[in-house]
C-alpha positions as CSV (number, residue, x, y, z in Angstrom):
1,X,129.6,190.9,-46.0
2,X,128.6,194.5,-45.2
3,X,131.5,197.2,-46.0
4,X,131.3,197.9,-42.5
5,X,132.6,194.2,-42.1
6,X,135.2,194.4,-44.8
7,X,139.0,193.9,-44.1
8,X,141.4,197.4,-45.0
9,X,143.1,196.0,-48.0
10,X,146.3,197.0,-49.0
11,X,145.3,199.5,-51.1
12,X,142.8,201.3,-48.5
13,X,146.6,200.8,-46.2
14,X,148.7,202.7,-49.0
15,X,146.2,205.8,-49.2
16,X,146.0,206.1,-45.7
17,X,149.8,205.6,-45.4
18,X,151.4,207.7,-48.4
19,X,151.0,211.2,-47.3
20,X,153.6,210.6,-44.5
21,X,155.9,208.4,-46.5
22,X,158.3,211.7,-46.7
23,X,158.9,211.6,-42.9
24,X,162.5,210.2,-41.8
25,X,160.5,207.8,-38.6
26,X,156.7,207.4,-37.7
27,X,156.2,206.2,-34.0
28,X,153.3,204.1,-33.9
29,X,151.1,204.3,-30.4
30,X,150.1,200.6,-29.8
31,X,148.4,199.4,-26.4
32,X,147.2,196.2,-27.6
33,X,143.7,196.6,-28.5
34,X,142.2,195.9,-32.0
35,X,142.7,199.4,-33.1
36,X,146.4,200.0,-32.5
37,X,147.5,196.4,-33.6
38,X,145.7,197.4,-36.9
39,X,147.9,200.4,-36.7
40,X,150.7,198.4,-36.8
41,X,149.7,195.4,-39.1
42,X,148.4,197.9,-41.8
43,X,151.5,200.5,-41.4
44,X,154.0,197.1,-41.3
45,X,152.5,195.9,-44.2
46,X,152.2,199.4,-46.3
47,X,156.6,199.7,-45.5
48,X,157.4,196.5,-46.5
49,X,155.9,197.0,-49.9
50,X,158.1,200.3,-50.0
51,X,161.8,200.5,-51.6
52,X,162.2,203.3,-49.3
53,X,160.1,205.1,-46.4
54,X,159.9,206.1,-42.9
55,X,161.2,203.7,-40.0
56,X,158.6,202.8,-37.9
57,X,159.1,202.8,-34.2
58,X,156.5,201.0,-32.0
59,X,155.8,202.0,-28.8
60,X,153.3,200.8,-25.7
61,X,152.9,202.8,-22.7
62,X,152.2,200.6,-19.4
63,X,149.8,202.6,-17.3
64,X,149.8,200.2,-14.3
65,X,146.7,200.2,-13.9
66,X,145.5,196.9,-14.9
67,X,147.2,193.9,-13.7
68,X,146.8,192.8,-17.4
69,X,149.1,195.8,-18.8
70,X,152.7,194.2,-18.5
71,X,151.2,191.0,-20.5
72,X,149.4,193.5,-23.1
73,X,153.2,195.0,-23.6
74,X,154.9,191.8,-24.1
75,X,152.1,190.6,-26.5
76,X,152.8,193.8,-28.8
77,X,156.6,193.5,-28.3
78,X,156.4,189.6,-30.3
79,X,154.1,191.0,-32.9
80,X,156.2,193.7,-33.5
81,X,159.2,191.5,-33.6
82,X,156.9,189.2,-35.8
83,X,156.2,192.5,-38.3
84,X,160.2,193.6,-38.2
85,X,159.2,196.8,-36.3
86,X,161.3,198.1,-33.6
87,X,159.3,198.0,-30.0
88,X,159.3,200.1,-26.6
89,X,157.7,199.5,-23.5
90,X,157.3,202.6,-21.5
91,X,155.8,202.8,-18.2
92,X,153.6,205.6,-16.5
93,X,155.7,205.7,-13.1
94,X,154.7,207.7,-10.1
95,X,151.3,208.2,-8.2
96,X,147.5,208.4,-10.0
97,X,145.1,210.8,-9.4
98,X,141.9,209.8,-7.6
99,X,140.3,211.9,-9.8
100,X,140.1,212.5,-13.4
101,X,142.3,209.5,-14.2
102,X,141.4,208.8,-17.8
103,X,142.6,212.7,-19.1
104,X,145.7,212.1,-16.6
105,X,146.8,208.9,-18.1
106,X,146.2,210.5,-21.7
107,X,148.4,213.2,-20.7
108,X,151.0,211.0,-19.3
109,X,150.6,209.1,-22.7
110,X,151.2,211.9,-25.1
111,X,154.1,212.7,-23.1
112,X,156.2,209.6,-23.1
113,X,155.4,209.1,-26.5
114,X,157.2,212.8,-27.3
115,X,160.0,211.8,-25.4
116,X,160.5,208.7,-28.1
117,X,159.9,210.8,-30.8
118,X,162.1,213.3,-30.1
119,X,164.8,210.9,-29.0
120,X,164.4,209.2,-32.3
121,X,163.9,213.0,-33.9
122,X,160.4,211.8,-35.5
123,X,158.0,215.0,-36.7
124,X,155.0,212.5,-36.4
125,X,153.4,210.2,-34.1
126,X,150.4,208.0,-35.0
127,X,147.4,207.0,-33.0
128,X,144.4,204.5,-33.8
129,X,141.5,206.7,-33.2
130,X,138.6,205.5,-35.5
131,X,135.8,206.5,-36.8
132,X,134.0,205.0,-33.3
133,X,135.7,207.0,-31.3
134,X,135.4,210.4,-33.0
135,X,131.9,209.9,-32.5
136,X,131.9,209.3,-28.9
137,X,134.2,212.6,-28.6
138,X,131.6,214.7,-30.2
139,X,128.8,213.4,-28.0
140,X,131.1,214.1,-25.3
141,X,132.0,217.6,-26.2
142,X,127.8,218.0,-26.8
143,X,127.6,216.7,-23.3
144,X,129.9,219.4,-22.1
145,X,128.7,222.1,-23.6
146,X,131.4,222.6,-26.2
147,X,131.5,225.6,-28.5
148,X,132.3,225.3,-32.3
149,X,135.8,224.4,-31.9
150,X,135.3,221.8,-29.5
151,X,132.3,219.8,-31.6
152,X,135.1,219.4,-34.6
153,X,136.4,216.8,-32.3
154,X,139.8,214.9,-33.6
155,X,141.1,217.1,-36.7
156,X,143.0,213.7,-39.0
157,X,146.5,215.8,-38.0
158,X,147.2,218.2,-35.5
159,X,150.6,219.4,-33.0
160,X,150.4,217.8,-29.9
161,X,149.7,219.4,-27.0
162,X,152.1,222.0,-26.2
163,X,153.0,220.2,-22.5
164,X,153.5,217.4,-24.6
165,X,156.1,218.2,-27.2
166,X,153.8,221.2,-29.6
167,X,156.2,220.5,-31.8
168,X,155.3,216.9,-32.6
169,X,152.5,216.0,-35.1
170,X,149.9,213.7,-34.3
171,X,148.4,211.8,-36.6
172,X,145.2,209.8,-37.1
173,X,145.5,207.7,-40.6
174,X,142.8,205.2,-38.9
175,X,139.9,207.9,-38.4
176,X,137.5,207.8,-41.0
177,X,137.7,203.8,-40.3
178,X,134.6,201.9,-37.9
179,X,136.6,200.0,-35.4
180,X,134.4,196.9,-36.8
181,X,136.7,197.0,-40.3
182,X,140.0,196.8,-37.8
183,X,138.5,193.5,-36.2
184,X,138.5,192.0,-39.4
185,X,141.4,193.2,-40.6
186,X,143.2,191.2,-38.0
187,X,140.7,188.2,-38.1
188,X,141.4,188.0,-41.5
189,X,144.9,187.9,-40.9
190,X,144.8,185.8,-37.8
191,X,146.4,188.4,-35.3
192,X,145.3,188.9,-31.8
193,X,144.9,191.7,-29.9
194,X,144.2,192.5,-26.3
195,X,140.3,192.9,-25.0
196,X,140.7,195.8,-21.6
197,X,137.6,195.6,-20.2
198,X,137.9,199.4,-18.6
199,X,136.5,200.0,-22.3
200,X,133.2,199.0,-20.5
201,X,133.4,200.2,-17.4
202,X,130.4,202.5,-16.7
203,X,132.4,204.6,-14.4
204,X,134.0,206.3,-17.5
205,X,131.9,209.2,-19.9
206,X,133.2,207.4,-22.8
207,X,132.1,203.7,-21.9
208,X,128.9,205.0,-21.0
209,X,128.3,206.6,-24.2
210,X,129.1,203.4,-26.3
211,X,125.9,201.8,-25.2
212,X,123.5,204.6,-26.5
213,X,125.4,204.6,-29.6
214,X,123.2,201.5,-30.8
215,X,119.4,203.9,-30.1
216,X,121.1,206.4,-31.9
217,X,122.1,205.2,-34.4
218,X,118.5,203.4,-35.5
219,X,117.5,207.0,-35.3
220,X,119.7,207.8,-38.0
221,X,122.4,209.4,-36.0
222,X,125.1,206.8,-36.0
223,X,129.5,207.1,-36.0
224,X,129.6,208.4,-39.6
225,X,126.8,211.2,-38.8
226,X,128.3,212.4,-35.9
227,X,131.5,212.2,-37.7
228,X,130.5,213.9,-40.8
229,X,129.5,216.8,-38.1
230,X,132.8,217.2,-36.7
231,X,133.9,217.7,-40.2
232,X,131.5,220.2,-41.5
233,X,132.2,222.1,-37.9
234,X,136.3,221.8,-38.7
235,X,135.2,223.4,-42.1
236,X,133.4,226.4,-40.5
237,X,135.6,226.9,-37.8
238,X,138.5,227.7,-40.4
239,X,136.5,230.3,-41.9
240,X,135.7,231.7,-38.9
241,X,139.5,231.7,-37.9
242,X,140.2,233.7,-41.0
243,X,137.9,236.3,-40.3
244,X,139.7,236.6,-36.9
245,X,142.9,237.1,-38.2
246,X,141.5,240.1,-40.6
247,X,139.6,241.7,-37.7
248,X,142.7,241.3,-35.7
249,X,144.7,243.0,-38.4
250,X,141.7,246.0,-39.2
251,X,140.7,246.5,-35.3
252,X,144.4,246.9,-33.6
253,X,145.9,250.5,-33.7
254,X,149.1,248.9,-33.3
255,X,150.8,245.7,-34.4
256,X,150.7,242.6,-31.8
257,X,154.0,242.7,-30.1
258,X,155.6,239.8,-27.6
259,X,155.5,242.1,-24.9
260,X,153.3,244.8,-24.3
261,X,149.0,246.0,-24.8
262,X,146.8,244.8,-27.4
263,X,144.9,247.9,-28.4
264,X,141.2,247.6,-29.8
265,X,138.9,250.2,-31.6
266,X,136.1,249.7,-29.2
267,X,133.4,251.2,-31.5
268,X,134.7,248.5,-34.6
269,X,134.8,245.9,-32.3
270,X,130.9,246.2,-31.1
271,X,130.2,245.6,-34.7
272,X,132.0,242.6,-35.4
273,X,129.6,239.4,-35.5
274,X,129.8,237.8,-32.0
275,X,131.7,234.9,-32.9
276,X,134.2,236.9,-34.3
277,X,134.8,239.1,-31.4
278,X,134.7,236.7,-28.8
279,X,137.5,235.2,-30.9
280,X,139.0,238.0,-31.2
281,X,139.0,238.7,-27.5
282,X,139.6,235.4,-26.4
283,X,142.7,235.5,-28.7
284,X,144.4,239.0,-27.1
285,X,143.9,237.6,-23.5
286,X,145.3,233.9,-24.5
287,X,148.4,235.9,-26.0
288,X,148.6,238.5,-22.7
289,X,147.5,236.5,-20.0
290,X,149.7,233.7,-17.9
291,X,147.2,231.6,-16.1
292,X,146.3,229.3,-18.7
293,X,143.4,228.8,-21.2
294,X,139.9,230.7,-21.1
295,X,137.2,229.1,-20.2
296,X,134.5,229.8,-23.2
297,X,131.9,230.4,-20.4
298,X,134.2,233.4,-18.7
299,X,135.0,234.7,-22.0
300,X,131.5,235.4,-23.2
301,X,130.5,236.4,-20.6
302,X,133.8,239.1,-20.6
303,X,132.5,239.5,-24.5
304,X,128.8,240.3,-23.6
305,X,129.8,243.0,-21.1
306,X,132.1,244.6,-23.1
307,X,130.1,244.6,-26.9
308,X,126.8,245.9,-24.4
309,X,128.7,248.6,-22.7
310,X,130.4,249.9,-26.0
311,X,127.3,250.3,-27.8
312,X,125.4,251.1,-25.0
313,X,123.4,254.6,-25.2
314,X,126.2,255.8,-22.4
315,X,129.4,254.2,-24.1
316,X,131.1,257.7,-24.0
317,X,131.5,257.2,-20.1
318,X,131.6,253.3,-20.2
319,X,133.6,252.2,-18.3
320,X,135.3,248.4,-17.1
321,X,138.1,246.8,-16.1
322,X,138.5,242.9,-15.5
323,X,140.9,240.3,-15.7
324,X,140.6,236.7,-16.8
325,X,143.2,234.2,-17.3
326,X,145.8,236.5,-16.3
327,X,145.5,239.4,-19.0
328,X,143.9,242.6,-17.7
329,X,140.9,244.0,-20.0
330,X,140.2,248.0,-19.9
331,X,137.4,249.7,-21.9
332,X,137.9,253.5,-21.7
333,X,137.5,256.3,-24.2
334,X,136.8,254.2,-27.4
335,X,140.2,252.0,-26.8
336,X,140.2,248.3,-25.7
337,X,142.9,247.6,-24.1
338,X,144.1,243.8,-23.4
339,X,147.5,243.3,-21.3
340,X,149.1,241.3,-19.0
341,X,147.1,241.9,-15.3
342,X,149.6,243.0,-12.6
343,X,150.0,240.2,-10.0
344,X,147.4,239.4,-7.6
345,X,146.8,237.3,-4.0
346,X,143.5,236.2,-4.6
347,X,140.5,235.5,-6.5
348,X,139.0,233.5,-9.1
349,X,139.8,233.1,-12.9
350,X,137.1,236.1,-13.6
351,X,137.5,239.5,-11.3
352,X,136.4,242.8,-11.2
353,X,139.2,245.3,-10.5
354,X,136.9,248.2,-10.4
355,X,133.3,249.1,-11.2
356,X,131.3,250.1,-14.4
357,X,130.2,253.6,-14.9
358,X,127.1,255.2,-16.4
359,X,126.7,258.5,-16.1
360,X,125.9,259.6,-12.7
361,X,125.3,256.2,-11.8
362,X,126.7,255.3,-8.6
363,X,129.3,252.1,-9.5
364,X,127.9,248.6,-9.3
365,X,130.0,245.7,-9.1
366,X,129.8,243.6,-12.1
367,X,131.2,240.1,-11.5
């Protein structure tokens, strides 16, 4: 038997397990599929050999979107009867998007399982990622285009989204685990699980993805690889948040406050390394603006314009103003200026309030 055949024994189950053995209740996201009734055999089977530890709560949400769902539910309720674990069905009520269903149903998810935890006043909430499918995110964030932040795909523990309950851990105990060693975990152990065939359905990026994984990983680039990338990237991209934070602190002429400008040395900030100011940047407009998160591709573009137009040959009488994401951006007389951008009636995310200046230059809008 290969070890990517091998059962998680109870050992594996205890180190993945231990580091949230402080936590008053875990709740356990369990659809029915191999991964999340491994979830729930393992984290049964590592609380039962405990005097003491967290209550687990079990929890499926019913998307409604299969006419296979409500069965799934019931099959997880009477193993997690079988396991002594406490079990909720929640359902996704309301109308579906047409469009971009998969990220809405995620959302809808991550919510209902918040509004357990919180009822149930759990810091933590555990999913069955595996090591399978934090490859197929960082193929899909490669896909897209992602920057540095995005290729470190699933971090093992991270808040939930703020919509969601920010508050709320998420954790991913199952993550450095190929989906192949869950499968016989619970062959081993004679559970079954639920088979959803949307998990093949070409409509979806992800389902797509999992039949190229095969040629790619002959070429040597298979789930740990890709995995081990996301890692190294998660690795860098806290350095590189460090060296924000002490730009942040050596570039503003006054401290960050709730309410009020972000104020820049334009001259330092030309010489940061790109990465950093763009950072840095997108940082002061996420903390000014109200519309939302940047887009990276409006930010560097933002980034460009202003680092070029500082250190330009003209950057005495630079000049720009532009708002993205709600924060209003001024570069004028050596100061960068970042603040919230006074309401407006129309336009995009990215907008030109008035023109750039060289010299005698007539203005040119710069959009």
């Amino acid at each position: 038997m290969s070890a990517a055949d091998r059962a998680v024994s109870p050992a594996e189950a205890k180190t993945l397990f231990d580091p949230l053995a402080h936590a008053p209740v875990l709740v356990l996201a369990v659809s029915g599929g191999p991964d999340s009734t491994a979830l729930l055999m393992l984290a049964a089977r590592w609380r039962r050999a405990r005097k003491r530890g967290p209550k687990l709560i079990a929890v499926t949400v019913d998307h409604g979107l299969r006419p296979q769902s409500a069965g799934e539910a019931r099959a997880v309720h009477r193993l997690a009867r079988r396991l002594g674990v406490p079990h909720r069905v929640l359902r996704w009520e309301g109308r579906k998007p047409a469009a971009g269903l998969q990220e809405a149903a995620r959302e809808a998810r991550y919510r209902l399982l918040a509004a357990v935890a919180r009822s149930a006043k759990a810091t933590h909430i555990l999913t069955a990622h595996t090591l399978d499918d934090q490859a197929e995110t960082v193929l899909i964030r490669m896909s897209r285009g992602s920057g540095l932040t995005g290729l470190g795909a699933m971090a093992p523990v991270s808040p939930l989204p703020a919509a969601a309950g920010g508050e709320i851990m998420l954790v991913r105990p199952l993550l450095d685990i190929p989906k192949t060693r869950l499968v016989a975990t619970l062959t081993r152990a004679g559970i079954p699980f639920a088979d959803d065939a949307s998990n093949r359905d070409p409509r979806f990026t992800r389902a797509r993805l999992r039949t190229v994984m095969p040629a790619l990983a002959r070429e040597g680039l298979d789930a740990r690889r890709l995995a081990l990338l996301a890692r190294r990237l998660r690795r860098a991209e806290a350095a590189i948040e460090t060296a924000v934070a002490v730009a942040a602190a050596a570039l503003s002429q006054v401290p960050w406050a709730d309410r009020g400008p972000i104020v820049f040395d334009a001259e330092k900030f030309t010489r940061l390394p790109a990465e950093v100011a763009l950072r840095l940047l997108g940082r002061a407009i996420a903390r000014s603006g109200d519309e939302g998160p940047v887009q990276l591709g409006k930010l560097e573009a933002l980034c460009e314009a202003l680092t070029s137009g500082a250190a330009g040959s003209r950057r005495e009488t630079f000049r720009l103003r532009r708002t993205l994401a709600g924060a209003l951006v001024s570069l004028d007389a050596g100061r960068l200026v970042v603040e919230r951008a006074p309401a407006r009636t129309t336009g995009s995310g990215l907008r030109t309030l008035t023109t750039a200046k060289y010299g005698r230059r007539g203005p040119s809008k710069r959009q």
